[in-house]
C-alpha positions in Angstrom: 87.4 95.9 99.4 86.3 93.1 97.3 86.9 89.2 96.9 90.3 88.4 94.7 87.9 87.2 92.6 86.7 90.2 91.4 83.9 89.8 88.5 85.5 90.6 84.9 82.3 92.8 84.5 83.5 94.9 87.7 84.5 98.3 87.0 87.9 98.3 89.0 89.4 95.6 91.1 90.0 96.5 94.8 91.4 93.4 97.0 94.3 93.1 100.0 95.1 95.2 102.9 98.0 97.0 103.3 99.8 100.2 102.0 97.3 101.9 99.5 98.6 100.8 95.7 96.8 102.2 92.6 97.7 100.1 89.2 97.0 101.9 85.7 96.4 100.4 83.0 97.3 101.8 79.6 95.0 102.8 76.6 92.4 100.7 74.7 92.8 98.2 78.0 91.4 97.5 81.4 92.0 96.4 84.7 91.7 93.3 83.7 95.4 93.6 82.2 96.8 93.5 86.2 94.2 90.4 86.8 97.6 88.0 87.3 99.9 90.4 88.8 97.4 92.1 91.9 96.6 88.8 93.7 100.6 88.5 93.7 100.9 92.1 95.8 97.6 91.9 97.6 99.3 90.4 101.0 100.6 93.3 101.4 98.7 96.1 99.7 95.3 97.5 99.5 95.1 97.1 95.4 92.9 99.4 93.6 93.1 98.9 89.8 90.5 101.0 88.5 88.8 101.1 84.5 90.1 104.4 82.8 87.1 106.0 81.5 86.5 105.9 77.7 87.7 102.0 78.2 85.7 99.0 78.3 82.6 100.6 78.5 83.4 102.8 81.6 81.8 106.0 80.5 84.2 108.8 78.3 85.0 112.0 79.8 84.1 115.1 77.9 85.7 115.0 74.7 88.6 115.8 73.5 90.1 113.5 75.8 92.9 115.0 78.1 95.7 113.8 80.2 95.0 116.9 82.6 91.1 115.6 82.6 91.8 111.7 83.5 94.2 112.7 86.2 91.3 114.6 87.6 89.1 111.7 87.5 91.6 109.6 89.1 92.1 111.9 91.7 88.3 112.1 92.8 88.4 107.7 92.4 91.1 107.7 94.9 89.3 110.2 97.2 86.3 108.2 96.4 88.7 105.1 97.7 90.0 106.4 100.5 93.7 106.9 99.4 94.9 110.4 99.8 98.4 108.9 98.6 99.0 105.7 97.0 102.4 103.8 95.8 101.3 103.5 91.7 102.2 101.7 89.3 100.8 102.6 85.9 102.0 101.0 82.2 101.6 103.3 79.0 98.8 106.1 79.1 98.5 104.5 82.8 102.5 105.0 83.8 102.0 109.2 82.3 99.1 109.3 84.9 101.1 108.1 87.3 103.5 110.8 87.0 100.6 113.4 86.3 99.1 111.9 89.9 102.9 112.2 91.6 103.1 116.2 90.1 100.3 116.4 92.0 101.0 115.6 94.9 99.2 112.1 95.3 102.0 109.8 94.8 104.0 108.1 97.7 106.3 106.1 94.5 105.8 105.7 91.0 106.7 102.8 88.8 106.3 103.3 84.8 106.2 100.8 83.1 106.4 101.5 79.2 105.2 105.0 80.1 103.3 107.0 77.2 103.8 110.5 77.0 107.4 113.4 76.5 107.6 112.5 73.1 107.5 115.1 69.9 104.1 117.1 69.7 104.3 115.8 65.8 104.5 112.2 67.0 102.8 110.1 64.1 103.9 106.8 64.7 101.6 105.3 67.7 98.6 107.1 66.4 99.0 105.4 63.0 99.8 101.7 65.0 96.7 101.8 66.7 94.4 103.1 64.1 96.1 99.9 62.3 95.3 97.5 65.3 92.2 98.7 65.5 91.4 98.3 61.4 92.6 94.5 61.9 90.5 93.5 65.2 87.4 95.1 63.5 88.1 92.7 60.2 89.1 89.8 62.2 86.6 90.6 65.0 84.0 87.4 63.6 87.2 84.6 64.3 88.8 86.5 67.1 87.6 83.6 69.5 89.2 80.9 67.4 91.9 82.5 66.7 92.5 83.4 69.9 92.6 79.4 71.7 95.5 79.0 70.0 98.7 79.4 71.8 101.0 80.2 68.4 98.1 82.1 66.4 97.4 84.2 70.3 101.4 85.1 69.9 101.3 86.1 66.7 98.2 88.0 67.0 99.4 89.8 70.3 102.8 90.9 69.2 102.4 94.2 69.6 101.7 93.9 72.9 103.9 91.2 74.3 106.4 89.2 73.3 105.0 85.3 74.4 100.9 85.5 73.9 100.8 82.0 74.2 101.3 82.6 78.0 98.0 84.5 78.1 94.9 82.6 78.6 92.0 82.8 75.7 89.9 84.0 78.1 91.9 87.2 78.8 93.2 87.7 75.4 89.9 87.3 73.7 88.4 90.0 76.8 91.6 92.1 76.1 90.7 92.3 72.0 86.9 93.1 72.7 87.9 95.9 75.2 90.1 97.5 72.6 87.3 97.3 70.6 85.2 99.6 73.1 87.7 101.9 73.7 86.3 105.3 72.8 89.4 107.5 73.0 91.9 105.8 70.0 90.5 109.0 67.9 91.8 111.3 70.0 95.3 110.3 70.6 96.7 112.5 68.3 95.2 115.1 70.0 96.6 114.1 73.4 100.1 113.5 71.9 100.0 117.0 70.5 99.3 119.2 73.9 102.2 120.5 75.4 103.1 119.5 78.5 105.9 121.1 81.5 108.5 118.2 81.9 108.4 116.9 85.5 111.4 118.0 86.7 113.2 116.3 90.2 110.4 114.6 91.9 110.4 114.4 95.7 109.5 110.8 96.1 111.3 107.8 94.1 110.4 107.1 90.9 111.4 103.9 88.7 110.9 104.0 84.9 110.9 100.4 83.9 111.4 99.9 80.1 110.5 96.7 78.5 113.3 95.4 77.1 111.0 94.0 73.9 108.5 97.0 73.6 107.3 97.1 69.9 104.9 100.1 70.5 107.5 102.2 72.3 110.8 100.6 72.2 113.0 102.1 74.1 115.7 103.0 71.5 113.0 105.7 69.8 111.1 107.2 73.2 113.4 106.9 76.0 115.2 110.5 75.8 112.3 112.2 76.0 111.8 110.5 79.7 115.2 110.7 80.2 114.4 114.8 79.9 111.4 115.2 81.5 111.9 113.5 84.6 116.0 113.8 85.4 115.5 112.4 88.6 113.8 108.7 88.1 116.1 105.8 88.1 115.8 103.0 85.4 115.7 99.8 84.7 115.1 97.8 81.4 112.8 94.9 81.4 114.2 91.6 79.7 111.9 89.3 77.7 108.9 91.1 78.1 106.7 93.3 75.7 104.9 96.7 75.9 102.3 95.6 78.1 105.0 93.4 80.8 102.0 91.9 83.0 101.1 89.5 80.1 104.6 88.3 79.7 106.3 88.1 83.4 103.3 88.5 85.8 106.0 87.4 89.0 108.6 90.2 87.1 106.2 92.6 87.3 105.1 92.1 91.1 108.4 91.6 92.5 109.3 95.5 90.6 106.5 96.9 92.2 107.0 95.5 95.6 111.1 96.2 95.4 110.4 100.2 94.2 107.7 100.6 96.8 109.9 99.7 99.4 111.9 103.3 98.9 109.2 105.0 100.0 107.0 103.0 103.1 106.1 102.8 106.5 108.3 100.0 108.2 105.7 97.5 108.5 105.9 96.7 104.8 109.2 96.7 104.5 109.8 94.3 107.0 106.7 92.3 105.1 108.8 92.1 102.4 112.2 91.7 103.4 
């Protein structure tokens, strides 16, 4: 395991002891999205919050990109960490893999945050949002780091993403933009969105869907059903205040979720931890 303090240029984060937790981030992002909300879980987890690959210069898998493909790779990081099962957590592409890792078998609980994924194989709308956020980070790309010190220009440039930027540091909204920036997979979203995929059916293990209550990407009003459908058994819960990406509004929110769910499913000794 490393220090809390794990180096920004680190290719996961892996910190506390505990029940094995694996946090997903969701696409054009890092770990660095989890980087206020692990050292809140990490007294009683072992937190490994690995860097998808095709994102922030972790290297792509072959293209196309898959979901089947990055749920492979996951499965060989979590071999690689030692979990054979882990409570995860995922948000966006990172809550589908979580439910692509819990089909599999890996999954002790799941929490989804804003998951991706059982939508329309003609879905148009997020492709065309992030070929647009990307189009506007390139042009602004040159003033990014001024624009991003300042708390009303960082909300209004981060919208999409979250509902109050000015309560994420420069620091991690300016590392957030230049990761989206090396994200190598944005072409191939439409391709993912497009693949069929067999709903999930009633899981054996608990699994919470947590919407954000302010999602812009997703909102809830337009992609929930198609959850609702493919996994009948997961209990839900809408997020208030918060955006698409939750960690950057409510860190605390989004900790005390994951510690509540996990609780449903794990060995005594952490439930009496957090009780």
């Amino acid at each position: 395991m490393t220090n809390p303090a794990t180096p920004a240029s680190a290719p996961y984060y892996r910190a506390g002891a505990g029940e094995p937790l694996l946090l997903l981030h969701g696409g054009t992002s890092s770990w660095h999205c989890w980087n206020t909300v692990a050292p809140l879980l990490i007294d009683s987890y072992d937190v490994f919050a690995p860097t998808l690959p095709g994102h922030a210069g972790i290297p792509d898998l072959p293209r196309p990109y898959t979901i089947a493909a990055a749920a492979d790779w996951l499965e060989k990081s979590m071999d690689d960490a030692g979990f054979g099962t882990a409570h995860i957590a995922g948000n966006s592409l990172g809550g589908w893999l979580a439910m692509e890792l819990a089909r599999r078998g890996r999954a002790r609980s799941v929490v989804a945050f804003s998951p991706a994924g059982a939508w329309s194989t003609t879905e148009t709308r997020v492709p065309a949002i992030f070929r647009a956020m990307r189009r506007q980070q390139r042009l602004g790309y040159p003033l990014m780091p001024l624009v991003l010190r300042v708390p009303a220009l960082r909300r209004r440039t981060m919208r999409t993403v979250c509902e109050h930027g000015d309560r994420v540091s420069s620091e991690q909204a300016i590392l957030a933009a230049r990761n989206a920036l090396r994200c190598t997979i944005v072409d191939d979203i439409p391709s993912v969105i497009a693949t069929e995929y067999e709903p999930y059916g009633p899981l054996d293990l608990p699994v919470l869907i947590a919407w954000s209550g302010s999602d812009r990407l997703i909102p809830y009003d337009r992609y929930a059903a198609g959850w609702r459908r493919s996994a009948p058994s997961a209990t839900w819960r809408i997020l208030p205040d918060v955006g698409h990406v939750p960690m950057y509004d409510n860190p605390a929110l989004i900790a005390a979720t994951i510690r509540e769910w996990t609780c449903h499913h794990s060995s005594g000794e952490l439930k009496r931890s957090v009780g």
